[in-house]
C-alpha positions as CSV (number, residue, x, y, z in Angstrom):
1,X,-53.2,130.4,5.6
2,X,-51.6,127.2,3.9
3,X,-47.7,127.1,4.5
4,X,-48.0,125.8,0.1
5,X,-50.6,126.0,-2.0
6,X,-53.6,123.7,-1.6
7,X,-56.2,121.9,-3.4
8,X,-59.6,121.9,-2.2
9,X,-61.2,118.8,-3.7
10,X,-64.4,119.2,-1.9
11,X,-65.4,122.5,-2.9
12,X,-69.2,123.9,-2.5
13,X,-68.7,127.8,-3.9
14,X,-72.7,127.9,-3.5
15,X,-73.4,130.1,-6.1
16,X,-69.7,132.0,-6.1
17,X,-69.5,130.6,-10.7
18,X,-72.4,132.8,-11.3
19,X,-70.3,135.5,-12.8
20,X,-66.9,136.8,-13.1
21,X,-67.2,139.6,-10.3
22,X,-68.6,136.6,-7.9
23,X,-65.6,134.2,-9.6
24,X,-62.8,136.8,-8.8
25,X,-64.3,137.9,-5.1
26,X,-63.8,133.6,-4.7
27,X,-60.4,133.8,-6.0
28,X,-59.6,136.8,-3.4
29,X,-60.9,134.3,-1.0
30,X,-58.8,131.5,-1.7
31,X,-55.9,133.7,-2.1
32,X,-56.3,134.5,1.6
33,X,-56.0,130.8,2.5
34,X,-53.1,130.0,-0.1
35,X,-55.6,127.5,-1.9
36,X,-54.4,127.3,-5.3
37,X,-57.5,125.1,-6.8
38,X,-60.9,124.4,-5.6
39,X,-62.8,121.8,-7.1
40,X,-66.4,122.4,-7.5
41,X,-68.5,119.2,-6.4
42,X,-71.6,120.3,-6.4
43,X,-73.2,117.8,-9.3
44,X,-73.7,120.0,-11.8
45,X,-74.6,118.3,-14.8
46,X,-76.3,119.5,-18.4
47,X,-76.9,122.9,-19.0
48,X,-76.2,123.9,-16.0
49,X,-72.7,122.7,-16.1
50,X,-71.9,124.0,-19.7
51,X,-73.3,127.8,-18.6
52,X,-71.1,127.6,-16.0
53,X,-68.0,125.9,-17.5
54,X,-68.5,129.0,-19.6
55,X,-68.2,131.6,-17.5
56,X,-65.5,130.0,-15.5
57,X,-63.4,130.1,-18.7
58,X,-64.1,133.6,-19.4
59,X,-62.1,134.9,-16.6
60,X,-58.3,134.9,-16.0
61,X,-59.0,132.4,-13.0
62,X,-59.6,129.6,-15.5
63,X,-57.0,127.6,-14.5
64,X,-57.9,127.6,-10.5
65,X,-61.6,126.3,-10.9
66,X,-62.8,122.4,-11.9
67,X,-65.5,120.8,-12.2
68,X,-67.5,117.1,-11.0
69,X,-70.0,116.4,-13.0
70,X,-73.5,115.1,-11.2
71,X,-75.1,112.0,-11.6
72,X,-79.2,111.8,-11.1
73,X,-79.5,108.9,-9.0
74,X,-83.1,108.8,-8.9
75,X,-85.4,106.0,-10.2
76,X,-82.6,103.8,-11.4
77,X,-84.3,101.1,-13.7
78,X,-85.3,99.9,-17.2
79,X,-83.4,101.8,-19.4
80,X,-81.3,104.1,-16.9
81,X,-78.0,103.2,-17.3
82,X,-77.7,103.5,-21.3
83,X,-79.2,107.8,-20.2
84,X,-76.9,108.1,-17.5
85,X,-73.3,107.0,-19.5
86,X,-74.8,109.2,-22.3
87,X,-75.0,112.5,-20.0
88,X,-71.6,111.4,-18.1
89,X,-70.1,111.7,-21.8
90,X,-71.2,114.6,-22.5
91,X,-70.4,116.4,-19.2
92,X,-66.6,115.3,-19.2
93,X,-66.4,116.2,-23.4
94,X,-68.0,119.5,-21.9
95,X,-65.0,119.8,-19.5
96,X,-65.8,117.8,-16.1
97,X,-62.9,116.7,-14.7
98,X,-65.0,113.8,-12.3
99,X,-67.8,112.8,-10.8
100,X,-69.6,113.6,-7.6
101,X,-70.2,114.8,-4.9
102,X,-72.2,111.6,-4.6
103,X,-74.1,112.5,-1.6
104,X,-74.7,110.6,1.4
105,X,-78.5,110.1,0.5
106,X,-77.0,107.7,-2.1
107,X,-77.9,104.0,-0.1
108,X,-80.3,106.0,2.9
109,X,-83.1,107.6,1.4
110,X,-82.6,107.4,-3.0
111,X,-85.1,105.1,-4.6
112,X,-85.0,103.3,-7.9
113,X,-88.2,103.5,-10.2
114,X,-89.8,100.7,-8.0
115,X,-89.7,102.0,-4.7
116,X,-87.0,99.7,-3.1
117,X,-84.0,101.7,-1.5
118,X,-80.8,101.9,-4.0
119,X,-77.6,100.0,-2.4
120,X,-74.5,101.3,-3.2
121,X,-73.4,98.9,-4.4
122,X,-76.1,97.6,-6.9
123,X,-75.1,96.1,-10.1
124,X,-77.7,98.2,-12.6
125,X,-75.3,101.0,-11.4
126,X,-72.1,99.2,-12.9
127,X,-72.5,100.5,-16.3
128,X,-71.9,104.3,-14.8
129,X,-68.4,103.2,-13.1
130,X,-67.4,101.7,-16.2
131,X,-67.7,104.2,-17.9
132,X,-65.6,106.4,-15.5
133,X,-62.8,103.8,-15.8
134,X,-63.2,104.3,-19.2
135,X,-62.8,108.3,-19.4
136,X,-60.2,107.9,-16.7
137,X,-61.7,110.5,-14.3
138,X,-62.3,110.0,-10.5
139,X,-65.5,109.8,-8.7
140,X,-66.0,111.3,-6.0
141,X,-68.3,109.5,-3.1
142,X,-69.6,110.8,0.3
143,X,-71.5,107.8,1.7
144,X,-73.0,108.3,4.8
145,X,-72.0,110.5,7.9
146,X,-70.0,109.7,11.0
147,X,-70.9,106.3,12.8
148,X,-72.1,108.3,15.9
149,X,-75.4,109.4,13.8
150,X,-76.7,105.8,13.4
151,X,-76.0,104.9,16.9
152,X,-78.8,105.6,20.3
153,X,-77.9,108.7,22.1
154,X,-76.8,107.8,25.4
155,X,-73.4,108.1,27.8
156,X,-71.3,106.0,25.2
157,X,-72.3,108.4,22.2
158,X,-69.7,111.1,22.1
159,X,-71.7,113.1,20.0
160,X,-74.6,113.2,22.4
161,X,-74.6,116.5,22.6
162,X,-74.8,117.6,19.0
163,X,-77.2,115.0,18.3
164,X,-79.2,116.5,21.3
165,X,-79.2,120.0,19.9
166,X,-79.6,118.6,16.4
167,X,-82.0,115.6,16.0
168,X,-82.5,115.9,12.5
169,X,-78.8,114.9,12.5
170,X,-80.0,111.1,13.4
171,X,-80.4,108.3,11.3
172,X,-82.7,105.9,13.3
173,X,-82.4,102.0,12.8
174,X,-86.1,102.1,11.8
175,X,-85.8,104.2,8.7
176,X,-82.1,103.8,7.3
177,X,-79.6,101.1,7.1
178,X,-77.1,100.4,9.7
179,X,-73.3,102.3,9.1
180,X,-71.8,99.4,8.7
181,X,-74.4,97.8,6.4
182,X,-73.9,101.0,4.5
183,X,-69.3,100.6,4.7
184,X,-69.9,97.3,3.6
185,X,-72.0,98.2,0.2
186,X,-69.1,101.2,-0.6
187,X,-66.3,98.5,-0.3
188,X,-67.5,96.1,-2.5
189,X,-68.8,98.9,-4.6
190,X,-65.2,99.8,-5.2
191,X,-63.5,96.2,-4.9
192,X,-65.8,95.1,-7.7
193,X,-64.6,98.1,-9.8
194,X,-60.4,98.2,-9.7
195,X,-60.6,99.9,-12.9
196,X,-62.6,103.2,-11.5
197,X,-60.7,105.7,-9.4
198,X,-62.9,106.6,-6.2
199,X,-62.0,109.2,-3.6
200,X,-64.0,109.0,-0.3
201,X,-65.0,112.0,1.2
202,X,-64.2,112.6,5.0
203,X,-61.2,109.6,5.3
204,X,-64.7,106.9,4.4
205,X,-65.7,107.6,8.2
206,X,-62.3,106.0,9.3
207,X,-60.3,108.8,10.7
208,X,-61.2,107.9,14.2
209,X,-59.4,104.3,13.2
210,X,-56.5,104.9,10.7
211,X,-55.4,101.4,10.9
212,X,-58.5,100.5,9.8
213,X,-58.5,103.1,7.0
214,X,-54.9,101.5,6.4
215,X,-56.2,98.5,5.6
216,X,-58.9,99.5,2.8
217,X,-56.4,101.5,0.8
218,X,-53.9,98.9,0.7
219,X,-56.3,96.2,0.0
220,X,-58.4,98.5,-2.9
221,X,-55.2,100.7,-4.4
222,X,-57.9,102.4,-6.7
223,X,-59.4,104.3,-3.8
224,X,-58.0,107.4,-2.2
């Protein structure tokens, strides 16, 4: 249990909005762990998002739960971006309080509507991140997994042994982009946008090198 209350920004409550009996048995939960506010990231978006927006408000527990709105990454193209902002509007007026989760299958396996692979950091996305600066709410991104998952198992992989129990857990080199390829589209995705406040998920992959970390949050304030 938290010595003071805590904020789970990553929340996945997999199905726990539905209602206000499943709503108050997550609250019990939380209460148990001292965690004051859990932030549901689970890219809701449309109806989906309003229904449950709606119910969260019905119970006294109104206060404890927020939501990220979700962004459809899928065949980005002619005509996307204009949809996209349109939705993100709506969802924050509706009561979003950010974006995301952006999942890690954002720059590994999401394609635009012509079949190439979508980069992070790809400009037809830069009307969406505007528009975030713009309604002043953070985005939050989970790009990738650790650095271990791209690399061969073998004597220098310290995960070797998860990777050999789970080897849908790999990312080889002939179907995804390297790590770093992929660190290097998220940092110019967010050097390009100052403007837009963007929280990486799991310390961006850097909590095995802090100074490293160090570096990226001094050098891009708007990231956290």
């Amino acid at each position: 249990k938290a010595r003071y209350p805590a904020i789970d920004f990553h929340g996945h409550p997999q199905g726990r909005l539905a209602s206000a009996e499943t709503i108050a048995s997550l609250m019990a939960d939380l209460d148990a762990l001292n965690v004051r506010l859990m932030v549901s990231a689970d890219n809701a978006s449309g109806d989906r998002l309003r229904r449950t927006l709606d119910v969260i408000r019905s119970t006294p527990s109104a206060d404890r739960v927020g939501m990220l709105a979700g962004i459809d990454l899928r065949n980005v193209g002619s005509g996307w971006a204009e949809k996209a902002v349109a939705q993100l509007e709506a969802d924050i007026k509706a009561g979003a309080v950010g974006v995301g989760e952006i999942s890690k299958g954002f720059g590994m396996s999401v394609r635009k509507a012509d079949g190439t692979r979508l980069a992070i950091d790809d400009p037809a996305l830069d009307p969406v991140w505007e528009a975030c600066a713009r309604q002043n709410v953070p985005v939050f991104i989970h790009t990738a997994d650790p650095q271990e998952f791209f690399e061969p198992i073998d004597n220098h992989n310290e995960r070797w042994l998860e990777l050999s129990l789970f080897a849908e857990r790999r990312y080889p080199a002939d179907r995804f982009p390297r790590f770093e390829d992929l660190m290097a589209e998220r940092d110019r995705l967010f050097a390009r946008h100052p403007k837009t406040r963007f929280v990486a998920a799991h310390l961006a992959w850097r909590g095995n090198d802090l100074a490293r970390l160090g570096r990226m949050l001094d050098v891009m304030p708007n990231v956290y």
